[in-house]
FISE-512231 format. One line per 5 residues: number of its first residue (from 0); their letters; for each residue x, y, z of C-alpha. Coordinates in steps of 0.001 Angstrom, whole numbers, plus 500000, padded with zeros to 6 digits. Example, Ala and Ser with C-alpha at 12.3 -4.5 7.8 and 13.67 -1.06 7.14 Angstrom:
% residues 2
0) AS) 512300,495500,507800  513670,498940,507140
END
This chain:
% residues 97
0) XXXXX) 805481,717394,388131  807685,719308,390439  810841,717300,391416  812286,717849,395136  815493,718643,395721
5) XXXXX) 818098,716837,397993  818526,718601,400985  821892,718422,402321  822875,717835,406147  824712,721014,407445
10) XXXXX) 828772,718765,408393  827932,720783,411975  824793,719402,412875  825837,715327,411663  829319,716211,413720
15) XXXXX) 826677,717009,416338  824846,713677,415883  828041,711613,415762  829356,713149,419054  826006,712381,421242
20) XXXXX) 825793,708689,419464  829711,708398,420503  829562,709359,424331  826216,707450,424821  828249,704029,423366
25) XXXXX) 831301,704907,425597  829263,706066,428250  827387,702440,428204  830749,700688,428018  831962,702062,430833
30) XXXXX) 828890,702388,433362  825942,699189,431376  822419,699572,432264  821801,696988,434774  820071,694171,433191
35) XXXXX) 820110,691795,436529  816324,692704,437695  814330,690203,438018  811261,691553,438609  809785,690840,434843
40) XXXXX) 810935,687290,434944  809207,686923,438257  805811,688145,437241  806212,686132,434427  806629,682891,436368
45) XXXXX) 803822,683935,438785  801270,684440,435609  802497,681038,434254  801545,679110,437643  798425,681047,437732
50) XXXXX) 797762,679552,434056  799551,675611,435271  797565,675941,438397  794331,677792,437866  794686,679551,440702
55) XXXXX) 793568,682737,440468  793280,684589,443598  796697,684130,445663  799942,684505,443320  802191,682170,444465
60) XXXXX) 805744,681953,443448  808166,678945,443904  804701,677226,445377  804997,680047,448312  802239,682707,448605
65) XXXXX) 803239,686022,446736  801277,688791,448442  803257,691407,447764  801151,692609,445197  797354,692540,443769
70) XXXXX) 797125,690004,440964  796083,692142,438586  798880,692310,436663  799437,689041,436873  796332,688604,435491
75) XXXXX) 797141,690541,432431  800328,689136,431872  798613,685287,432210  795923,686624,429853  798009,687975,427533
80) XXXXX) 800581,685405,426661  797445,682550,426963  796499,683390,423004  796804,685575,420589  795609,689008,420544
85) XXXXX) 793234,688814,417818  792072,685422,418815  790440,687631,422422  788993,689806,420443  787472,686763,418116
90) XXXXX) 788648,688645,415178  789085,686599,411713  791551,687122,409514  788978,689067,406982  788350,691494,409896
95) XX) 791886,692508,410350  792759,693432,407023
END
């Protein structure tokens, strides 16, 4: 049985690491990403009314026609988060494993 031996970091290449991980946190702090799009939330709401409605064809958004797009993603994203994965696919439980 042949045993492995630890191989050791080189201090220049973790000093390396450290620096990069240390201006990305600074470099967050002082510019963030902008987290105030609202795009995903609004698809999101147009796939739920497409799922409380059943309306299908015209996205609407606020109860206001959303044409600004096709509905297939909205389609997707209504699909999706309607059931489970595995429950689409009518796979059991014995199947998956």
């Amino acid at each position: 049985m042949k045993i492995l031996a630890k191989t050791e970091i080189p201090v220049k290449d973790s000093l390396i690491v450290l620096s990069f991980a240390i201006a990305v946190f600074f470099g967050c702090i002082v510019s963030p990403p902008v987290l105030m799009d609202d795009v995903d939330s609004v698809n999101a709401q147009i796939a739920r009314n497409m799922l409380e409605s059943g309306e299908w064809v015209i996205a609407h958004l606020d109860g206001v026609p959303y044409l600004e797009k096709s509905p297939l993603i909205f389609w997707l994203i209504a699909f999706s988060s309607s059931r489970p994965l595995a429950e689409a696919l009518h796979f059991t439980p014995q199947e998956c494993s």
